[in-house]
C-alpha positions as CSV (number, residue, x, y, z in Angstrom):
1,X,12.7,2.6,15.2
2,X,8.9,2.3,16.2
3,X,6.8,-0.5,16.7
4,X,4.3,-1.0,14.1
5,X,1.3,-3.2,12.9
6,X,0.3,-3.3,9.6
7,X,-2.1,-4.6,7.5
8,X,-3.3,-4.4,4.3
9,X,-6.3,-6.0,2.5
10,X,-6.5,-3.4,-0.7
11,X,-6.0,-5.8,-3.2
12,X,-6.5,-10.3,-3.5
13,X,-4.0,-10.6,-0.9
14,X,-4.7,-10.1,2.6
15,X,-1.2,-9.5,4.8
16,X,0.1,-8.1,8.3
17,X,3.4,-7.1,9.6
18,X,4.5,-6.3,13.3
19,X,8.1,-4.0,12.6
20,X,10.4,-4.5,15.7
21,X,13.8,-2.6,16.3
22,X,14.7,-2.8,12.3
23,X,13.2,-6.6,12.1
24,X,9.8,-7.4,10.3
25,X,7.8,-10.3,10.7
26,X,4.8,-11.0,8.3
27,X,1.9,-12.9,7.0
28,X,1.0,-13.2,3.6
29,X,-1.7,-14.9,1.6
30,X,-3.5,-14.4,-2.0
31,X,-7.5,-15.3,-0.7
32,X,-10.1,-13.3,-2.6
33,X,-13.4,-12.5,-0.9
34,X,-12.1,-14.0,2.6
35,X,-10.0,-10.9,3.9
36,X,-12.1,-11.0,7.1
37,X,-11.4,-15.0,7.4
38,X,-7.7,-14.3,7.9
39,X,-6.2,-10.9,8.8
40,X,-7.5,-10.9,12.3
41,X,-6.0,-14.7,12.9
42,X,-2.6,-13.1,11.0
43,X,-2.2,-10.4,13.3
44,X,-2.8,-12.5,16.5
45,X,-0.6,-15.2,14.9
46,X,2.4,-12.1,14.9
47,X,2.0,-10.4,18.4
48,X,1.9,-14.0,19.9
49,X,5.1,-15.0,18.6
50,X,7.0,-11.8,19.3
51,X,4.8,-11.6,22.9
52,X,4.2,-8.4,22.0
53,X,0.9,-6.1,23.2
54,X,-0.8,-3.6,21.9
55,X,0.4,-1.5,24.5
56,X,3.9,-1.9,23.6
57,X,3.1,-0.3,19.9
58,X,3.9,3.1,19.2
59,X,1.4,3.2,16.3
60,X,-0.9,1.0,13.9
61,X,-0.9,1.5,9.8
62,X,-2.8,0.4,7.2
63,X,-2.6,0.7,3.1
64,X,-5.5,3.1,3.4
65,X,-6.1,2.9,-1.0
66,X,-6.7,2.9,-3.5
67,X,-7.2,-0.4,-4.4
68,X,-10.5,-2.3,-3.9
69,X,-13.7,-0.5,-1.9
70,X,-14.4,-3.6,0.0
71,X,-10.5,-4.1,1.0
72,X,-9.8,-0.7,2.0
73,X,-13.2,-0.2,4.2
74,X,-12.3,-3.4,5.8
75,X,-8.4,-2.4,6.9
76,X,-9.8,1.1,7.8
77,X,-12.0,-0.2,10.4
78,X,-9.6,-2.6,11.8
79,X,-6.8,-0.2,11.9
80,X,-9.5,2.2,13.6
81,X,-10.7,-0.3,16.3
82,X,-7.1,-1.5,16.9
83,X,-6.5,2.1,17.2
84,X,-9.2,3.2,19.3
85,X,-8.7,0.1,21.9
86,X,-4.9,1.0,22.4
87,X,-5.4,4.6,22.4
88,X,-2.3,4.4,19.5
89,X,-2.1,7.1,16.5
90,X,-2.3,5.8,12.9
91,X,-0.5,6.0,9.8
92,X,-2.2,6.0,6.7
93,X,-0.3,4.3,3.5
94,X,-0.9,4.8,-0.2
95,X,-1.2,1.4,-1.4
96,X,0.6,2.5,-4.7
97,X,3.4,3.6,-2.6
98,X,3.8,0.2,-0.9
99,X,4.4,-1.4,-4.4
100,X,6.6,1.2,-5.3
101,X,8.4,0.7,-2.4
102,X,8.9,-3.2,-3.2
103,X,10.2,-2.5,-6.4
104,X,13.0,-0.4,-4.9
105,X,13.6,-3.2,-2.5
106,X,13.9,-5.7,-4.6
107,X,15.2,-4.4,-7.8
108,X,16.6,-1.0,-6.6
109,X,15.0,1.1,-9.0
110,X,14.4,4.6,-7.8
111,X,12.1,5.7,-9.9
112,X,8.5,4.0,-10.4
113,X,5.0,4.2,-12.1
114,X,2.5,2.5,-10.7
115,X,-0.7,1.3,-12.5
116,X,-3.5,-0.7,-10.9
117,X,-7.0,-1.5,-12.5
118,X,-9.5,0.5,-11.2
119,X,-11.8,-1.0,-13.3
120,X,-14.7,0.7,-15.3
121,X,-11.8,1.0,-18.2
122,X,-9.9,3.6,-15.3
123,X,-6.5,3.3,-13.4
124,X,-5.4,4.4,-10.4
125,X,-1.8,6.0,-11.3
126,X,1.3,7.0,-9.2
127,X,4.5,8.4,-9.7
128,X,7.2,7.6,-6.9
129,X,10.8,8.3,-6.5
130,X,13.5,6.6,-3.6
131,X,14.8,9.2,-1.3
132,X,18.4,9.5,0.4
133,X,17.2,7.1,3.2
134,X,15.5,4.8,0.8
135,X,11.9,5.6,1.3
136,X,9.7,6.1,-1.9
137,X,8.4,9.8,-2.1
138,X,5.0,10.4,-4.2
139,X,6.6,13.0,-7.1
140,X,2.7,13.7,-8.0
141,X,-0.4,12.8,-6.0
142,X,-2.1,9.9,-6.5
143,X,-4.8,9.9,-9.5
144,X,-7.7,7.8,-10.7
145,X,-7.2,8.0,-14.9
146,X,-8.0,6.5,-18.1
147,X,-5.1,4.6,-19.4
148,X,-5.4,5.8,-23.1
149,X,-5.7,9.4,-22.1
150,X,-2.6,9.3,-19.5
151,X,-0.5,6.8,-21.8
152,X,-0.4,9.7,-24.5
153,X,0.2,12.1,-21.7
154,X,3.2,10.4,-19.5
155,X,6.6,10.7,-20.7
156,X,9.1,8.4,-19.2
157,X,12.6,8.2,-18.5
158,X,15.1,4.8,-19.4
159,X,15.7,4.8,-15.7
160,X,12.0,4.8,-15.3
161,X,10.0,1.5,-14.7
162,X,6.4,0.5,-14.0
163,X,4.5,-1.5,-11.4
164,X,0.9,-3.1,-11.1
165,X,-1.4,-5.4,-13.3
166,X,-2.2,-1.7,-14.9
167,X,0.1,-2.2,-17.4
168,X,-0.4,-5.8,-17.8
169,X,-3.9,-5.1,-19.0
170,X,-3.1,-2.0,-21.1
171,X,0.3,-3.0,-22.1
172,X,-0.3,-2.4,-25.7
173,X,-1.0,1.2,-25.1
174,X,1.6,1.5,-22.0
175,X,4.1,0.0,-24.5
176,X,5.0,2.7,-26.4
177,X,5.0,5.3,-23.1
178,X,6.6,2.4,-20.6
179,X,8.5,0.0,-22.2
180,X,9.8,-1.9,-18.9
181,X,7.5,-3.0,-16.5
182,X,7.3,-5.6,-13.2
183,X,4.5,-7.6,-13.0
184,X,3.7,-7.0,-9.4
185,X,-0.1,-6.7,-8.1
186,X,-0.6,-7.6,-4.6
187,X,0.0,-4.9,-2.0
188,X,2.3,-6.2,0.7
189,X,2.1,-5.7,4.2
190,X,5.8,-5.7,5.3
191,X,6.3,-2.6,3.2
192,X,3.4,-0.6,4.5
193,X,5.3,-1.2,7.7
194,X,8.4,0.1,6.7
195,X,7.0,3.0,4.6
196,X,5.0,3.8,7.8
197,X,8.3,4.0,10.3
198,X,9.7,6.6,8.3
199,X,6.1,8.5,7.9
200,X,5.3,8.4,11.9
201,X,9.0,9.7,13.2
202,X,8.3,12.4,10.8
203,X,5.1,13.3,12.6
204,X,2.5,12.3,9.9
205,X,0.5,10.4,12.3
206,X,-3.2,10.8,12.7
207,X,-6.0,10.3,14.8
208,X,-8.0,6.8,14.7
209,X,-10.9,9.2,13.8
210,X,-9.1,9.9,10.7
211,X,-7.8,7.2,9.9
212,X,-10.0,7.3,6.7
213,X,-9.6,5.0,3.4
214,X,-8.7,7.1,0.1
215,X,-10.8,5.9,-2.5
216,X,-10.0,8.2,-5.2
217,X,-13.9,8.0,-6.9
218,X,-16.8,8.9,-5.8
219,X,-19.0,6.3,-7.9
220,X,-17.7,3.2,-6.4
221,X,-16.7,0.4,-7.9
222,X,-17.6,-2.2,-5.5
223,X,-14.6,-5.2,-5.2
């Protein structure tokens, strides 16, 4: 299993995770506008209590979007510099992956929808489904939509259930489309980690020069 840092800072929460030999330690905290206050301090807080170095990674990852413009810029450039320093590769997350993830995790549901605001009256929208080692797979890619248009659109399974404070703020159109869903908005750390392991031993590792955010819109909403 590789050693991994993580962070993520997409959403309200800001969070790290160091994953050593099956065993993740994290940091977690809900602390709008002050990302830059505390995921620096999280991630020296978790490679001084494992005495672990840079040097002893094998790569760094970050929940690269979408999610806030602010967030995503802001875990880019740290996973970039951390990256750059330690000559390590980097592994780029979908944030609505990582909650997909959770859900399995924690429910173990294997098949999820994941809505988050995007604001301007959008969503960004995945489709995920648990594979035989019990990683979430993207069934589509990842979309930036407008919730009545894509509510009419989606048909979904019993088995089916959805993820994000998407549906909480559409729920009376998503109702009829999605009629279970986990209220579940903050992108955790810990299962960027884990979603990363799996993507680096498969080789989809990349360079800290492209180790870019994914915004999914070209007008920016700034968050």
């Amino acid at each position: 299993m590789p050693k991994i840092l993580a962070i993520d800072t997409s959403t309200d929460a800001c969070s790290a995770a160091l994953l050593l030999d099956h065993e993740i330690f994290d940091r977690f905290m809900v602390a709008p506008k002050e990302h830059t206050s505390f995921i620096l301090a999280m991630v020296d807080e978790l490679l001084s209590e494992s005495k672990v170095g840079f040097g002893e990674l094998d790569a760094i990852a970050f929940g690269c979007g979408p999610g806030s413009f602010t967030g995503v810029r802001l875990a880019s450039s740290i996973a970039q510099g951390f990256a750059f320093a330690s000559v390590l590769p980097v592994v780029r997350i979908s944030t609505l992956r990582a909650l997909a993830q959770e859900i399995f995790v924690e429910y173990k549901i294997p098949k999820v929808l994941v809505a988050q605001d995007a604001r301007m009256q959008e969503i960004y929208f995945g489709e995920y489904c648990v594979d035989d080692n019990g990683v979430m797979r993207g069934i589509k890619p990842d979309i930036l939509a407008n919730p009545y248009e894509l509510a009419n659109a989606i048909v979904v399974d019993d088995d089916v259930v959805g993820v994000g404070d998407g549906f909480e703020i559409y729920s009376e159109i998503f109702s009829r489309s999605c009629k279970r869903f986990i209220s579940r908005r903050y992108v955790q750390a810990k299962y960027v980690a884990k979603l990363a392991a799996d993507d680096f031993m498969k080789g989809l590792a990349v360079s800290a020069e492209q180790a870019q955010p994914a915004y999914l819109r070209e007008k920016v909403a700034w968050a």
